[in-house]
N, C-alpha and C positions, 0 to 999 in steps of 0.2 A: 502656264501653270508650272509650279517646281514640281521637280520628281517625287516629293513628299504628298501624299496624299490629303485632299483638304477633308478634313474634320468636323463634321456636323453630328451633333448631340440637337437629334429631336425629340422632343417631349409632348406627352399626349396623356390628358388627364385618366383614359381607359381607354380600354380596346372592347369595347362594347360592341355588339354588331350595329351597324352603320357604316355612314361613308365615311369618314373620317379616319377610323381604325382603317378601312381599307387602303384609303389615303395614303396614307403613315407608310402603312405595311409595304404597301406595293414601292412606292418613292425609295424607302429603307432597300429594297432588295437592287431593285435597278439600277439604282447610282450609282450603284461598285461598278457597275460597267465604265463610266464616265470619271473614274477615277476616285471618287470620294470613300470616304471612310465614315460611317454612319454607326453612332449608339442608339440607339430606341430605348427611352423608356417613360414608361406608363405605371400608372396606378392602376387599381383593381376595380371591376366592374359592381356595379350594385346588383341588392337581388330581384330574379326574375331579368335581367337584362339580356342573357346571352354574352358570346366573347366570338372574337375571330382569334382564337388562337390556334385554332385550323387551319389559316389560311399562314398564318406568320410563321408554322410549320412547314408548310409547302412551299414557300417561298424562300425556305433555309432564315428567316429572322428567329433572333433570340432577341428576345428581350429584357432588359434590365426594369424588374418591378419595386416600384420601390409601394410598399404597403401601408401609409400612410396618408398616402395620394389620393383621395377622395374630389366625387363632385361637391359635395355639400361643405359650407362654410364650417373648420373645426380646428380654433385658433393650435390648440395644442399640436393635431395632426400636422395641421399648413406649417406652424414652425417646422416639425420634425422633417417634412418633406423641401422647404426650403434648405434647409442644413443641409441633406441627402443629397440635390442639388446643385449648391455649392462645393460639394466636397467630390463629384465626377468631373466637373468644370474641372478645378484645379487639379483629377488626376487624371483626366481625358486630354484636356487643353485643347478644346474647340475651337477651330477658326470660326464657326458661325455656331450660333447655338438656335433652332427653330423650333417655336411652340406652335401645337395645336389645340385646341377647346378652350375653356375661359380660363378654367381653374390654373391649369399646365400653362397658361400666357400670360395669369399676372405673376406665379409663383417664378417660373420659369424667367422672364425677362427682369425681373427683379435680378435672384441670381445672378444671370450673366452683365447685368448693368453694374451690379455689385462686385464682381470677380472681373469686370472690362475685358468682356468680352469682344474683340472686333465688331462684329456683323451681329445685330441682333432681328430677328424676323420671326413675325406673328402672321399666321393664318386662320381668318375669320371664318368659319366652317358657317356660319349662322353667328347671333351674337343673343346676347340676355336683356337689348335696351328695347325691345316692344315684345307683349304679348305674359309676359313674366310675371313681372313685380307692379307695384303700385306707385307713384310719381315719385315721392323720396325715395325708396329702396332703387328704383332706374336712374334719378339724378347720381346717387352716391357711385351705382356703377357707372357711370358715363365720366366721371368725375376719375375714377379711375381708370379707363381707358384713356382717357385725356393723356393724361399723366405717363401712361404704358408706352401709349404712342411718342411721347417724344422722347423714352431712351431707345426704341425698335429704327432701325439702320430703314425695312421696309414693312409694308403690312400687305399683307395679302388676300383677296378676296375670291370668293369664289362666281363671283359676276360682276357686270359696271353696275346692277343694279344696289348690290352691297355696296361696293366704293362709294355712288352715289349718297346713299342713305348714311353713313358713316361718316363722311365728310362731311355732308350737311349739321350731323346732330354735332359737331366741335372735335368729333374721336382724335381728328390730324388732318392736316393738310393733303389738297386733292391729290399731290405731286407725289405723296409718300404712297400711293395703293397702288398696286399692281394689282387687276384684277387678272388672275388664272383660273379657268372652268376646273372641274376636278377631272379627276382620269380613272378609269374606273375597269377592273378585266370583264369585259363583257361578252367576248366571243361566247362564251357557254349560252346564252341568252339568243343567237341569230336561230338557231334551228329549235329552239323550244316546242315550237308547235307541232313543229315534225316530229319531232322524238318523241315529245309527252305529253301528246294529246289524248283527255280519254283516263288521262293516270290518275288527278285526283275527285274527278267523277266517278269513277269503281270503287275509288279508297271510299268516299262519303256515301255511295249508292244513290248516286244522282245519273242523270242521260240527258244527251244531246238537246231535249228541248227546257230544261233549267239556263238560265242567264245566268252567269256568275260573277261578281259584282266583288272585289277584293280591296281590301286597305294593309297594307303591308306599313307597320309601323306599330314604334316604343307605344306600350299603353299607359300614357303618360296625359298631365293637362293639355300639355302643347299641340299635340296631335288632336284634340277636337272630336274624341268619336263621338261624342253624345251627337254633333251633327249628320254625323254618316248616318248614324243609327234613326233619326229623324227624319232624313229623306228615304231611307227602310223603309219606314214606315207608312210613309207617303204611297213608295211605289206598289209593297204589298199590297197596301186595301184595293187594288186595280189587279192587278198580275201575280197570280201564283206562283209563277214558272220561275220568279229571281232567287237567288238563294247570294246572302250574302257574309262572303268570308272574311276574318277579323285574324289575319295573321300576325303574330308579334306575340310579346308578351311584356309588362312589367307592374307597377305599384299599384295599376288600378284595377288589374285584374276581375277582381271580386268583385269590387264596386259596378263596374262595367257589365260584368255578367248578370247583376238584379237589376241594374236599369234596363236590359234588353226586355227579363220577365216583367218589369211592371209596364214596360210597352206595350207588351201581350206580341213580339214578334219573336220568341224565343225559337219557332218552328221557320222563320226564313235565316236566322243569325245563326252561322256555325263559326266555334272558336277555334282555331288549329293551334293556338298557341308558336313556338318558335322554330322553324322550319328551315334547317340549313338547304333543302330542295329549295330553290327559290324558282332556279331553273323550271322544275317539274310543274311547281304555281303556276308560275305565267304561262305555261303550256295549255295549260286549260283555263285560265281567267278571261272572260270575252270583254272586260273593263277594270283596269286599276283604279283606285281614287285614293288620293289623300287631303284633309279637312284642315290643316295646321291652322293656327295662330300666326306662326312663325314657322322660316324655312329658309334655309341658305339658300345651294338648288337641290332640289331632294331627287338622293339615289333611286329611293322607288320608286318614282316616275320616268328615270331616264331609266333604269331596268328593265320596265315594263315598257316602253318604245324599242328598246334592244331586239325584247321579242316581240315587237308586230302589236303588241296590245293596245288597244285604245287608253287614250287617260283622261282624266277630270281631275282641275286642282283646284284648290281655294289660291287665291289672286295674293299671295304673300310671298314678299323674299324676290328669290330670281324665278319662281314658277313660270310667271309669264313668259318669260325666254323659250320658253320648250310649246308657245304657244304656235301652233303654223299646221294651214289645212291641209297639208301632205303630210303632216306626220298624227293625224285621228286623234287630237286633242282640243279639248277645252277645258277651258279656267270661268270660275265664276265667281262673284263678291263674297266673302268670310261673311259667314249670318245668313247668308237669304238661302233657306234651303228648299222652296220652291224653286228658284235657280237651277240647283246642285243637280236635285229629283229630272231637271228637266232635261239637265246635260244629259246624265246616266240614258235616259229615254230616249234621247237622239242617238246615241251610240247604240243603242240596242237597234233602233230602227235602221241605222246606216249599218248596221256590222258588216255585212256581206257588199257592201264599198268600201270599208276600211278594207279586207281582205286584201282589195285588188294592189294596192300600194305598198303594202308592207313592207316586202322586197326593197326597194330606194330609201324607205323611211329609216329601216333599219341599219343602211351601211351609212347615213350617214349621222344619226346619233351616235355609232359604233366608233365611226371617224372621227367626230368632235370630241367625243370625252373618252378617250382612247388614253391607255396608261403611258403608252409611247409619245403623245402630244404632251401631256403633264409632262414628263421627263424630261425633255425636250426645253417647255417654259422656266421649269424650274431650275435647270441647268444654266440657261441663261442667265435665269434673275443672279444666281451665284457668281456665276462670270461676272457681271457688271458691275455688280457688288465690289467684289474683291477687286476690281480694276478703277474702282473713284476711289478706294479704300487707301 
């Protein structure tokens, strides 16, 4: 490597709370160690979404916003923001220019294809071709990743199951994906249960014999609650004692809130809304679950193994990956919420077996998707990059 520092402009269409912004943040701070020189910048989050600007705080990242950068399709805005762009390329001068989310990787790799950039690389966090849109509106995108993928040097996945599935639908060539897990700070998450067990059972005025039953995620189509809230429902008409929590917040808010009352389970459903304690949650959640449509590999489930917590996933994305009997998980078919209901029930009846394993479960999700392992991969992928280059 020369004495000059290599130059990476990554782009990331927000810093929304998720793993992605996490992603970003964390990779942005660490690589100075490894010598790189890194610009962040992102557009601005929608309402109700939350932001980790907290953390890009802590981490000493600034980031460069450019405010026309939206997730939603807005020819005017997207010109404006591809200009914006363009016009750091040419006064940053990137050795590699790396996009993250959909919007930040077709705008973004445009750009750097257009200003010839060396090294261009996309990171598939999750993608927009199942679950979304309806068969023309997913051709025209897949049509356009086609396309993205062969100015992009590499593409990145955050499992073989993504690369799989991507390569199969025409995205590029099997040879162009690197799949890298995400990395993620999770140390906060090993002693949760020790430290905040108890905390949001006082907060809500619930006690030890409540089950607590959590969905940490966007309230958005993608995330599926009207499922969770249907195997609620299921379990309520048997068991009093579950009480289940709806952490997150976004667009569907409201909507969300009167389908729980016309369920008539308005008395097991508590909303906490967006909760930078995440930690303190999983400290007293005796099951996590997430219902998605669609999912890369989703942080709240590998957060919620961090701390010892049992999980249930819908069978989308890389979830299945995180599937294994020493780490108190199950996955079960998208739609059958008999299934779901049934998972949830075995975890409550095994709980006090899940206990005994926690300990090994958690050092070594902590170890696989550890921000030090990412740094690591990603450092390489750069290295090799710039050495066929």
């Amino acid at each position: 490597m020369n004495s000059e520092p290599v130059r990476i402009l990554r782009i990331i269409a927000r810093l929304n709370v998720g793993g992605p912004a996490i992603h970003t943040i964390c990779l942005t701070n660490r690589l100075v160690e490894r010598g790189y020189e890194t610009l962040l910048v992102s557009g601005r989050e929608g309402d109700r979404e939350g932001n980790m600007y907290d953390l890009a705080e802590s981490q000493g990242v600034q980031p460069h916003f450019i405010e026309t950068l939206g997730r939603e399709v807005d020819l005017r805005s997207d010109l404006a923001s591809y200009r914006e762009i363009c016009r750091l390329i040419h006064q940053f001068k990137p050795h590699i220019v790396h996009t993250h989310t959909a919007k930040a990787g077709a705008l973004g790799r445009l750009a750097a294809h257009r200003c010839k950039v060396p090294l261009i690389v996309h990171t598939f966090h999750g993608h927009v071709l199942r679950g979304y849109f309806g068969k023309p509106k997913t051709e025209f995108y897949r049509r356009v990743e086609k396309q993205l993928g062969k100015w992009s040097t590499k593409l990145v996945t955050v499992s073989t199951a993504a690369r799989d599935e991507l390569a199969a639908m025409g995205v590029a060539p099997m040879d162009k994906f690197v799949p890298i897990p995400l990395g993620l700070p999770l140390e906060k998450f090993r002693d949760a249960k020790r430290l905040h067990k108890g905390k949001i059972r006082n907060e809500l005025g619930l006690d030890e014999n409540h089950f607590l039953v959590g969905i940490v995620a966007r309230l958005a189509p993608i995330k599926n609650h009207r499922e969770f809230f249907q195997a609620a429902k299921l379990i309520s008409a048997e068991h009093s004692n579950f009480r289940f929590l709806v952490i997150g917040d976004g667009p569907l808010r409201s909507e969300l809130e009167e389908l729980v009352r016309e369920m008539k389970i308005e008395d097991q459903v508590i909303f906490l809304g967006m909760r930078a304690d995440l930690d303190v949650i999983y400290g007293d959640l005796n099951v996590s679950v997430l219902t998605s449509k669609n999912e890369g590999l989703p942080v709240a489930l590998i957060e919620a193994l961090a701390s010892g917590t049992p999980i249930v996933g819908s069978d989308v994305g890389a979830t299945h990956e995180l599937k294994n009997s020493s780490w108190a998980s199950g996955i079960y078919p998208p739609g059958d919420v008999e299934v779901l209901a049934g998972a949830i029930m075995e975890a409550y009846r095994r709980y006090s077996d899940y206990q005994l394993i926690t300990r090994e479960m958690k050092s070594e999700i902590i170890r696989r998707y550890s921000v030090e392992r990412l740094v690591d991969d990603i450092d390489r992928l750069y290295t090799d990059m710039r050495g066929l280059h």
